[in-house]
C-alpha positions in Angstrom: -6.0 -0.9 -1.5 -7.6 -2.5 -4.4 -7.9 -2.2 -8.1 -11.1 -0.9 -7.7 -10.5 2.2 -5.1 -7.3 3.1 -7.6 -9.7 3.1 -10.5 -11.6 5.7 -8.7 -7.8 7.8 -8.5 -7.9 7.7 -12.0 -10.0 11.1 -12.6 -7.0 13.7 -11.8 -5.0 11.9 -14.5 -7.5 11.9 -17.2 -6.4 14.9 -18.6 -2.7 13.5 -18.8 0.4 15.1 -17.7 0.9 14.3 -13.6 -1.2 15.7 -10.9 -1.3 18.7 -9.1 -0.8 17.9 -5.1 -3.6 19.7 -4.5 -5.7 17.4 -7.4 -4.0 14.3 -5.2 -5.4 15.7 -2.4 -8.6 16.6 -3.4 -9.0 13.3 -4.7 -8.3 11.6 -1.7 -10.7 13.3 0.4 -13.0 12.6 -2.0 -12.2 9.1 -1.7 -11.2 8.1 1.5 -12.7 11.6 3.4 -10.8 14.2 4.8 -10.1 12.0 7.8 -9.2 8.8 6.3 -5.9 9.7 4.7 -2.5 11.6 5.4 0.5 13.0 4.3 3.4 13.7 5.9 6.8 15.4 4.7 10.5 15.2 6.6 13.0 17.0 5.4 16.4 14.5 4.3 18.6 17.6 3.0 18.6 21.2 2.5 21.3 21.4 0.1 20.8 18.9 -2.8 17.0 19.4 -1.3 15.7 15.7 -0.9 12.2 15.1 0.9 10.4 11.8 2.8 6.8 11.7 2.1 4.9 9.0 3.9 1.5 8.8 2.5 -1.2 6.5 4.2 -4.4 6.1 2.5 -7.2 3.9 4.2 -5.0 2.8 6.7 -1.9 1.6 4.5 1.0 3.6 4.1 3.4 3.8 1.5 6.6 6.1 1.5 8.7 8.2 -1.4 11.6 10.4 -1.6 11.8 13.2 -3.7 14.5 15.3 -4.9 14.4 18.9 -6.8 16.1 22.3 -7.4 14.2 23.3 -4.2 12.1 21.9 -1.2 8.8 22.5 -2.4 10.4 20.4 -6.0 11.2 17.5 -3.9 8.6 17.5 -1.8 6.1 17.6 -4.8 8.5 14.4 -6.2 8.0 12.4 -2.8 4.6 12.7 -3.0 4.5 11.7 -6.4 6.6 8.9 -5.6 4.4 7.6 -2.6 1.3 7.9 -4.4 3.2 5.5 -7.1 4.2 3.0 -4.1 0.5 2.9 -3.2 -0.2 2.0 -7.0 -0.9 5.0 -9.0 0.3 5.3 -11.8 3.0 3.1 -11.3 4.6 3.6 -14.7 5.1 7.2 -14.4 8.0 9.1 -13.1 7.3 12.6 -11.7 7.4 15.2 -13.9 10.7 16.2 -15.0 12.3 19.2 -13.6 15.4 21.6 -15.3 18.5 20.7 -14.4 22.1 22.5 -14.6 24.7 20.0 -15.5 27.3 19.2 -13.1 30.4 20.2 -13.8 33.1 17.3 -14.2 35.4 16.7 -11.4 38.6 18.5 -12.2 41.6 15.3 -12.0 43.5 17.2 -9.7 40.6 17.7 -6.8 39.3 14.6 -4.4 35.6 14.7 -4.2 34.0 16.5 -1.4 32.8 14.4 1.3 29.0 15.5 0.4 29.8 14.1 -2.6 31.0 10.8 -1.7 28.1 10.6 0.6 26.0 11.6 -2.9 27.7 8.7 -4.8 26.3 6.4 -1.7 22.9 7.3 -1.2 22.5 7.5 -5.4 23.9 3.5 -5.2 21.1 2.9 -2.0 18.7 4.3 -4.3 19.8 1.6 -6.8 19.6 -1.3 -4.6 16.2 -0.4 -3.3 17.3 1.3 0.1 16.3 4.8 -0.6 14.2 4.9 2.8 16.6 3.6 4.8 19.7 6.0 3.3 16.7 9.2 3.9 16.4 8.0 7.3 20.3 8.6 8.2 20.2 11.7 6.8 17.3 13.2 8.7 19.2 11.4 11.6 22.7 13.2 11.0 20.7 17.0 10.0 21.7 16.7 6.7 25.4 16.0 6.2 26.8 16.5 9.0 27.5 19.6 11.3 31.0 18.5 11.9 33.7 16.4 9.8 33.4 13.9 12.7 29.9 13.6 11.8 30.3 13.8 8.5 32.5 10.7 9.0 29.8 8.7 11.2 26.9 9.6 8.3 29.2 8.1 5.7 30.4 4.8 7.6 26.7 4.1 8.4 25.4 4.8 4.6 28.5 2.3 3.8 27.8 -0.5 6.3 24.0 0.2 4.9 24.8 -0.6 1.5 27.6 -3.4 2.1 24.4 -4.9 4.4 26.8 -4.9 8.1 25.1 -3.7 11.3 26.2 -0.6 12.8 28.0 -0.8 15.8 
Protein backbone atom coordinates (compact mmCIF):
# COMPACT_ATOMS: atom_id res chain seq x y z
CA UNK A 1 0.00 0.00 0.00
CA UNK A 2 1.63 3.10 -1.20
CA UNK A 3 1.60 6.78 -0.59
CA UNK A 4 -0.17 7.18 -3.60
CA UNK A 5 -3.35 4.63 -3.20
CA UNK A 6 -3.64 6.43 0.55
CA UNK A 7 -3.74 9.82 -1.13
CA UNK A 8 -6.68 8.58 -3.03
CA UNK A 9 -8.25 7.67 0.88
CA UNK A 10 -7.93 11.02 1.62
CA UNK A 11 -11.51 12.23 0.14
CA UNK A 12 -13.80 10.93 3.22
CA UNK A 13 -11.58 12.98 5.50
CA UNK A 14 -11.62 16.21 3.62
CA UNK A 15 -14.37 17.46 5.41
CA UNK A 16 -12.57 16.78 8.92
CA UNK A 17 -13.83 15.03 11.81
CA UNK A 18 -13.32 10.94 11.36
CA UNK A 19 -15.14 8.87 8.86
CA UNK A 20 -18.24 7.24 8.81
CA UNK A 21 -17.75 3.15 8.25
CA UNK A 22 -19.84 3.36 5.69
CA UNK A 23 -17.65 6.53 4.01
CA UNK A 24 -14.55 3.85 4.69
CA UNK A 25 -16.32 1.52 2.94
CA UNK A 26 -17.44 3.28 0.17
CA UNK A 27 -14.16 4.43 -0.38
CA UNK A 28 -12.60 1.33 -0.53
CA UNK A 29 -14.76 -0.12 -3.12
CA UNK A 30 -14.11 2.68 -4.92
CA UNK A 31 -10.64 2.03 -4.68
CA UNK A 32 -9.69 -1.35 -4.52
CA UNK A 33 -13.54 -2.67 -5.96
CA UNK A 34 -15.99 -4.31 -4.06
CA UNK A 35 -13.96 -7.47 -4.31
CA UNK A 36 -10.59 -6.38 -3.49
CA UNK A 37 -10.95 -5.51 0.08
CA UNK A 38 -12.47 -6.91 3.45
CA UNK A 39 -13.46 -6.46 6.79
CA UNK A 40 -13.85 -8.65 9.39
CA UNK A 41 -15.12 -8.19 13.13
CA UNK A 42 -14.61 -10.90 16.26
CA UNK A 43 -16.00 -10.17 19.23
CA UNK A 44 -13.04 -10.01 22.44
CA UNK A 45 -15.73 -9.13 25.22
CA UNK A 46 -19.27 -8.42 25.79
CA UNK A 47 -18.99 -6.68 28.96
CA UNK A 48 -16.29 -3.96 28.79
CA UNK A 49 -17.36 -4.45 24.84
CA UNK A 50 -13.90 -4.73 22.98
CA UNK A 51 -13.84 -5.75 19.17
CA UNK A 52 -10.89 -7.30 16.54
CA UNK A 53 -11.20 -5.82 13.25
CA UNK A 54 -8.88 -7.29 10.63
CA UNK A 55 -9.02 -5.19 7.64
CA UNK A 56 -7.20 -6.33 4.31
CA UNK A 57 -7.04 -3.94 1.57
CA UNK A 58 -5.28 -5.09 -1.77
CA UNK A 59 -4.14 -8.01 -0.39
CA UNK A 60 -2.45 -6.66 2.90
CA UNK A 61 -4.03 -6.83 6.12
CA UNK A 62 -3.72 -4.82 8.98
CA UNK A 63 -5.61 -5.47 12.45
CA UNK A 64 -7.23 -3.04 15.38
CA UNK A 65 -9.06 -3.41 18.53
CA UNK A 66 -11.67 -1.30 19.54
CA UNK A 67 -13.38 -0.62 22.72
CA UNK A 68 -16.78 1.48 23.50
CA UNK A 69 -19.89 1.81 25.73
CA UNK A 70 -21.34 -0.88 23.28
CA UNK A 71 -20.46 -3.38 20.45
CA UNK A 72 -21.30 -1.40 17.61
CA UNK A 73 -18.82 1.60 19.62
CA UNK A 74 -15.96 -0.72 19.57
CA UNK A 75 -16.50 -2.18 16.60
CA UNK A 76 -16.62 1.32 14.85
CA UNK A 77 -13.10 1.97 17.02
CA UNK A 78 -11.44 -1.31 15.56
CA UNK A 79 -12.10 -0.32 12.31
CA UNK A 80 -10.82 2.92 12.85
CA UNK A 81 -7.83 1.62 14.34
CA UNK A 82 -7.04 -0.88 11.38
CA UNK A 83 -7.61 1.52 8.82
CA UNK A 84 -4.79 3.59 10.97
CA UNK A 85 -2.45 0.43 10.93
CA UNK A 86 -2.89 0.34 7.13
CA UNK A 87 -1.77 4.12 7.16
CA UNK A 88 -4.63 6.37 7.28
CA UNK A 89 -4.60 8.89 9.14
CA UNK A 90 -2.16 7.63 11.30
CA UNK A 91 -2.23 10.64 13.70
CA UNK A 92 -5.70 10.36 14.58
CA UNK A 93 -7.36 8.56 17.39
CA UNK A 94 -10.97 7.52 16.83
CA UNK A 95 -13.42 9.75 17.77
CA UNK A 96 -13.95 10.17 21.37
CA UNK A 97 -16.78 8.51 23.02
CA UNK A 98 -18.67 9.61 26.62
CA UNK A 99 -17.49 7.94 29.31
CA UNK A 100 -18.88 7.43 33.11
CA UNK A 101 -15.98 7.57 35.49
CA UNK A 102 -15.05 4.65 37.39
CA UNK A 103 -15.65 4.70 40.71
CA UNK A 104 -12.40 4.28 42.92
CA UNK A 105 -11.79 1.03 44.51
CA UNK A 106 -13.08 1.16 48.03
CA UNK A 107 -9.55 0.18 50.42
CA UNK A 108 -11.41 -2.38 51.99
CA UNK A 109 -12.49 -4.53 48.64
CA UNK A 110 -9.76 -6.76 46.41
CA UNK A 111 -10.27 -6.13 42.79
CA UNK A 112 -12.52 -8.42 40.91
CA UNK A 113 -10.78 -10.88 38.91
CA UNK A 114 -12.25 -9.03 35.56
CA UNK A 115 -10.50 -6.35 36.86
CA UNK A 116 -7.16 -7.63 37.31
CA UNK A 117 -7.47 -9.23 33.96
CA UNK A 118 -8.44 -5.34 32.84
CA UNK A 119 -5.28 -4.03 34.56
CA UNK A 120 -3.41 -6.78 32.26
CA UNK A 121 -4.73 -6.49 28.91
CA UNK A 122 -4.59 -2.30 29.44
CA UNK A 123 -0.55 -2.98 30.32
CA UNK A 124 -0.51 -5.52 26.79
CA UNK A 125 -1.96 -2.65 25.19
CA UNK A 126 1.05 -0.57 26.43
CA UNK A 127 3.71 -2.83 25.35
CA UNK A 128 2.24 -3.30 21.91
CA UNK A 129 0.48 -6.76 22.44
CA UNK A 130 -3.05 -5.65 22.14
CA UNK A 131 -3.65 -8.54 19.33
CA UNK A 132 -2.26 -11.04 21.03
CA UNK A 133 -4.08 -10.16 24.67
CA UNK A 134 -7.71 -9.90 22.06
CA UNK A 135 -6.75 -13.25 20.89
CA UNK A 136 -6.99 -15.02 24.54
CA UNK A 137 -9.98 -13.46 25.16
CA UNK A 138 -11.93 -14.60 22.13
CA UNK A 139 -10.12 -17.94 23.08
CA UNK A 140 -11.53 -18.02 26.85
CA UNK A 141 -15.39 -16.42 25.63
CA UNK A 142 -14.75 -13.41 27.27
CA UNK A 143 -13.60 -13.86 30.88
CA UNK A 144 -14.15 -16.89 31.72
CA UNK A 145 -17.26 -19.09 32.28
CA UNK A 146 -15.85 -20.50 35.41
CA UNK A 147 -13.26 -19.20 38.19
CA UNK A 148 -11.08 -22.06 36.91
CA UNK A 149 -11.12 -20.39 33.69
CA UNK A 150 -10.97 -17.27 34.85
CA UNK A 151 -7.66 -18.39 36.37
CA UNK A 152 -6.18 -20.02 33.11
CA UNK A 153 -7.17 -16.53 31.04
CA UNK A 154 -5.22 -14.55 33.63
CA UNK A 155 -1.97 -16.90 33.85
CA UNK A 156 -1.82 -16.81 30.03
CA UNK A 157 -2.35 -12.83 29.75
CA UNK A 158 0.52 -12.81 32.62
CA UNK A 159 3.04 -15.24 31.01
CA UNK A 160 2.02 -13.03 27.72
CA UNK A 161 3.15 -9.89 29.12
CA UNK A 162 6.21 -11.27 31.34
CA UNK A 163 7.15 -12.85 27.51
CA UNK A 164 7.11 -17.03 29.08
CA UNK A 165 5.56 -19.67 26.90
CA UNK A 166 2.49 -21.18 28.00
CA UNK A 167 2.70 -24.55 29.08
Amino acid sequence: MDEAVWDAMAKPLDAGGAPRPADLYERFDAVWGPGGWSCRFEIASARPAAVVCTLELGGVSRSGVGEGATVEEAAEAALWRAAAQAGLERDREPPARPTVPAAPPSPERKPSAQELIDRLIARLREEGKGREAAALVVKYGGYGSDPETTRKLYGELRNLLLGKETP
